[in-house]
Backbone as ProteinMPNN parsed JSONL, in Angstrom:
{"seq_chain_A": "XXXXXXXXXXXXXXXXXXXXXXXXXXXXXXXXXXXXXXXXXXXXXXXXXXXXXXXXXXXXXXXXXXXXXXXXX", "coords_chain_A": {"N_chain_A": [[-80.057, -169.872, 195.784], [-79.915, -172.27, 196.398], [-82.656, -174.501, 198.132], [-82.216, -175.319, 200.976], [-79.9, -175.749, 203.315], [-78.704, -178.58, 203.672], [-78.148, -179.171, 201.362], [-76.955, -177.435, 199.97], [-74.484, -177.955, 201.781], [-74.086, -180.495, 200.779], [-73.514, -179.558, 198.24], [-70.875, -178.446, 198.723], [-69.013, -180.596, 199.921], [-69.183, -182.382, 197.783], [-67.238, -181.154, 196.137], [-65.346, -180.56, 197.313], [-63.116, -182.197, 196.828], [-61.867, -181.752, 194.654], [-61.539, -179.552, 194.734], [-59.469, -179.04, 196.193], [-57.347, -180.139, 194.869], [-57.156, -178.008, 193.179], [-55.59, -176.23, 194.65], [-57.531, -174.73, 196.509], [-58.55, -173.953, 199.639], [-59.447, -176.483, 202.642], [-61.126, -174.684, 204.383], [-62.288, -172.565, 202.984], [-65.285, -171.886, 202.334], [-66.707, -170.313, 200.653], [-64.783, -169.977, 198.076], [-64.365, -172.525, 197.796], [-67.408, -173.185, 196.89], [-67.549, -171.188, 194.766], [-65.597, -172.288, 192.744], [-67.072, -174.415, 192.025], [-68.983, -173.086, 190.602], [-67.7, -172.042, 188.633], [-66.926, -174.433, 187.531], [-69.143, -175.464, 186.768], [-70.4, -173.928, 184.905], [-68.233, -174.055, 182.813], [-69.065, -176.592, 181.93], [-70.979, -176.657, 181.492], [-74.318, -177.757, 178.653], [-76.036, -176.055, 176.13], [-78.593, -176.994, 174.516], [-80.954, -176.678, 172.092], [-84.028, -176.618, 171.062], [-86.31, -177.202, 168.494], [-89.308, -177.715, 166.473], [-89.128, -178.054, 163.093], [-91.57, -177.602, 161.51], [-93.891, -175.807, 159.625], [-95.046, -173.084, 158.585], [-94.432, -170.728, 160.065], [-92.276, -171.167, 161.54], [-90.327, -170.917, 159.864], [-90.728, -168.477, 159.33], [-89.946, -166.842, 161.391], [-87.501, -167.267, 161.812], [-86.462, -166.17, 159.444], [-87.371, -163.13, 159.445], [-85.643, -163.012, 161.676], [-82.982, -163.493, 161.23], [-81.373, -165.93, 161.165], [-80.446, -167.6, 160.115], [-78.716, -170.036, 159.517], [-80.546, -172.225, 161.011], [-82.149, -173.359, 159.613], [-82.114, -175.706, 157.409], [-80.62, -176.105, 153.318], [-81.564, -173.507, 153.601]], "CA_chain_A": [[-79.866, -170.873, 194.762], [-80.438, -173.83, 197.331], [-83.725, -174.616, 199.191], [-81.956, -176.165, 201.948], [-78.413, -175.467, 203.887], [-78.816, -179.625, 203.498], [-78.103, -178.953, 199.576], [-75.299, -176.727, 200.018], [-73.585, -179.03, 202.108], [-74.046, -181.761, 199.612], [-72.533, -179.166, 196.883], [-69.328, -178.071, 198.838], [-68.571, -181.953, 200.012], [-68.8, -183.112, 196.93], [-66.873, -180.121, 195.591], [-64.012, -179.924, 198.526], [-61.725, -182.593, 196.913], [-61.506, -181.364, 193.257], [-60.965, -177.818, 194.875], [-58.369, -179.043, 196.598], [-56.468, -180.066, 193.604], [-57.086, -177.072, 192.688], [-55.379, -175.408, 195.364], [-58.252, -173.827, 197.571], [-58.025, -174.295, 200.718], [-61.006, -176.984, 202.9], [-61.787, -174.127, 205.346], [-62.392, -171.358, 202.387], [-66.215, -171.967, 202.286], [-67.004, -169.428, 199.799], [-63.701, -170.485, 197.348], [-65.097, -174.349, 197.06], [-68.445, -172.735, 196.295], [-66.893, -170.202, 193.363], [-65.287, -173.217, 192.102], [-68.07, -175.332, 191.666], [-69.836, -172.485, 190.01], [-66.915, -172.212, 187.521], [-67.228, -175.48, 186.775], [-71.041, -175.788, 186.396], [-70.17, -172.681, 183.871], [-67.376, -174.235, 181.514], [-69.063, -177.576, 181.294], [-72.916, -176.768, 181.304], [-74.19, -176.937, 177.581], [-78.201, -175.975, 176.332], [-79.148, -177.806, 173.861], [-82.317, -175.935, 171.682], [-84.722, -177.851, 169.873], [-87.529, -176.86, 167.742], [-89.622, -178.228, 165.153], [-89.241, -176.87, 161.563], [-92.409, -177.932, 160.735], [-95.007, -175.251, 159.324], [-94.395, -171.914, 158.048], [-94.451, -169.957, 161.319], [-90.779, -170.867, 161.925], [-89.517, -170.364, 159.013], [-90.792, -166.95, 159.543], [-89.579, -166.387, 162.603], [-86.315, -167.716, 161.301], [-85.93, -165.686, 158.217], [-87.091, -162.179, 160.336], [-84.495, -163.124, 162.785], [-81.826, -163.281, 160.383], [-80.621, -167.194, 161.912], [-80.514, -168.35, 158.495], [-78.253, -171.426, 159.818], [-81.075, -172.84, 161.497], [-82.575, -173.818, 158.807], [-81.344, -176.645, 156.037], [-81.594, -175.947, 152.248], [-82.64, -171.959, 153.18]], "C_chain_A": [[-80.288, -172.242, 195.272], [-81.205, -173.804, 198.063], [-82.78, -174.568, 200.559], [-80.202, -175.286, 202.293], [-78.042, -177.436, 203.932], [-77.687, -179.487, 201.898], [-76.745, -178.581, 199.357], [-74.456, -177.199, 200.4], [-73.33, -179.91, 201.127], [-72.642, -181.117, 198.446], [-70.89, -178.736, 197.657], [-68.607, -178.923, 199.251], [-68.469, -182.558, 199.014], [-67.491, -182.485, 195.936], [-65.251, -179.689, 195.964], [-62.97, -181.015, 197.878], [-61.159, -182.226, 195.288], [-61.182, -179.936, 193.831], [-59.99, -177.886, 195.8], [-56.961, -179.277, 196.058], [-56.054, -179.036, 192.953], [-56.355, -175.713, 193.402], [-56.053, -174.402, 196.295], [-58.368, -174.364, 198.83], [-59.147, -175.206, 201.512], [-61.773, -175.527, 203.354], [-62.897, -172.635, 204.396], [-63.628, -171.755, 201.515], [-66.583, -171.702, 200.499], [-66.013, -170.271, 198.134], [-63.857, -171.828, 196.714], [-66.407, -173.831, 195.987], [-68.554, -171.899, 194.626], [-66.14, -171.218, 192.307], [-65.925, -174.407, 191.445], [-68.92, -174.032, 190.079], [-68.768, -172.221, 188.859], [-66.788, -173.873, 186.902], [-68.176, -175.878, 186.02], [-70.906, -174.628, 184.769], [-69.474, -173.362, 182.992], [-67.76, -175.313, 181.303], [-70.947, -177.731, 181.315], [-73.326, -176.157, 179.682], [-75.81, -177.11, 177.187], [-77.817, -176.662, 174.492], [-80.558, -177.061, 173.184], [-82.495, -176.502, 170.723], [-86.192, -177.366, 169.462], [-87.928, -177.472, 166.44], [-89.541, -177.458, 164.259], [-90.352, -177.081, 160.851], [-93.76, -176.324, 160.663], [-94.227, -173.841, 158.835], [-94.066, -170.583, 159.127], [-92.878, -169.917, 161.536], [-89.862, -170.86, 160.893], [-89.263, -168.63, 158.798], [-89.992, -166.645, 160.194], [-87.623, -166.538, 162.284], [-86.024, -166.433, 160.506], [-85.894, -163.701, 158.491], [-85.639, -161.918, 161.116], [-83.154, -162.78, 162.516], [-80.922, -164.883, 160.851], [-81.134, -168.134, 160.752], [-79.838, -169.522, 158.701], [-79.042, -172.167, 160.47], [-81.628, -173.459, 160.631], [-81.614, -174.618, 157.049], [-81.554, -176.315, 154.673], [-82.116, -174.077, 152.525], [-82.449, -171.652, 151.779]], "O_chain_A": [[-80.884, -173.112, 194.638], [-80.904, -173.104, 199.03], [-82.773, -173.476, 201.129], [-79.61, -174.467, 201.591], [-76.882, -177.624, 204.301], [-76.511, -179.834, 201.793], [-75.784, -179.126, 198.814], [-73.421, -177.152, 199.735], [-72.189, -179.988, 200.671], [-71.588, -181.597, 198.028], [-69.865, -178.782, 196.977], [-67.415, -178.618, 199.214], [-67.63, -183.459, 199.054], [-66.876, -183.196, 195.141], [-64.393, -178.999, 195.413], [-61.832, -180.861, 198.322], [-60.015, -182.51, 194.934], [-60.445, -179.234, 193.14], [-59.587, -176.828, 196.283], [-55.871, -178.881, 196.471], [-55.011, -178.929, 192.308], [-56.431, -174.555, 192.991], [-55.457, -173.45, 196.8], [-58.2, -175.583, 198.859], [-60.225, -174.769, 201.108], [-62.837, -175.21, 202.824], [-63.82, -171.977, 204.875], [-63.477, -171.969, 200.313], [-66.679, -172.471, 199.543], [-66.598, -170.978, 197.313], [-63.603, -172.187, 195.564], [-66.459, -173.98, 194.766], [-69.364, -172.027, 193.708], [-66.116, -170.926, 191.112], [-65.458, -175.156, 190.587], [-69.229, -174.328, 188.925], [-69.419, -172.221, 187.813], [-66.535, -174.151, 185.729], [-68.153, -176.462, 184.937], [-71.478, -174.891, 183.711], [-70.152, -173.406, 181.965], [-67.099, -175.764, 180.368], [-71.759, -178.647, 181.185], [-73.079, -175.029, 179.256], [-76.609, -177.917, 177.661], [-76.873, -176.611, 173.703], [-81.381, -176.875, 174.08], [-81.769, -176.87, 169.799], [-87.082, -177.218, 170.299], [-87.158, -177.713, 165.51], [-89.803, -176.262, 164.385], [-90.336, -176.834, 159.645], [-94.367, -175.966, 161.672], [-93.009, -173.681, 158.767], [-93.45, -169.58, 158.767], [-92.269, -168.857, 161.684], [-88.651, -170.795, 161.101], [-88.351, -167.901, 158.409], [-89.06, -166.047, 159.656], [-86.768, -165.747, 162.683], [-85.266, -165.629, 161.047], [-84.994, -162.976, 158.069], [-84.86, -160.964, 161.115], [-82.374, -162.089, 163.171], [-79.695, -164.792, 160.814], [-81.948, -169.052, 160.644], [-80.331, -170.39, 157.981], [-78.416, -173.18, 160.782], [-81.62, -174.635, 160.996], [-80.909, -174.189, 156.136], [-82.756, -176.143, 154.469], [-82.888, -173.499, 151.759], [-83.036, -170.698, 151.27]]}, "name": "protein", "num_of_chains": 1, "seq": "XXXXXXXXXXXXXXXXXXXXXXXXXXXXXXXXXXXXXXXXXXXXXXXXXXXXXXXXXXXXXXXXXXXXXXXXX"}
């Protein structure tokens, strides 16, 4: 997941005092790391953006059955 062992450091120092709040322990490497990645998880959100312009995605839309993507269907 990380080029570097540089990187990783970065993520479990920045990571070690909110997971200590959290009750994990400094030394429990792994445990900071699993905690970060539950975090990155309940607060990472996507965002999808497409133009509605032309008839192609309306197709693709109306195939699909994601009839809420579209305004007015």
């Amino acid at each position: 997941m990380y080029d570097s062992a540089e990187a990783y450091e970065k993520v479990i120092q920045g990571t070690q005092s909110s997971a200590r709040g959290a009750g994990i322990s400094d030394e429990d490497r792994d445990g900071i790391f699993s905690f970060f990645i539950s975090r990155v998880r309940r607060n990472l959100h996507l965002v999808l953006c497409m133009s509605p312009v032309g008839n192609a995605f309306r197709l693709v839309v109306c195939i699909s059955e994601l009839h809420c993507l579209i305004k007015n269907y």
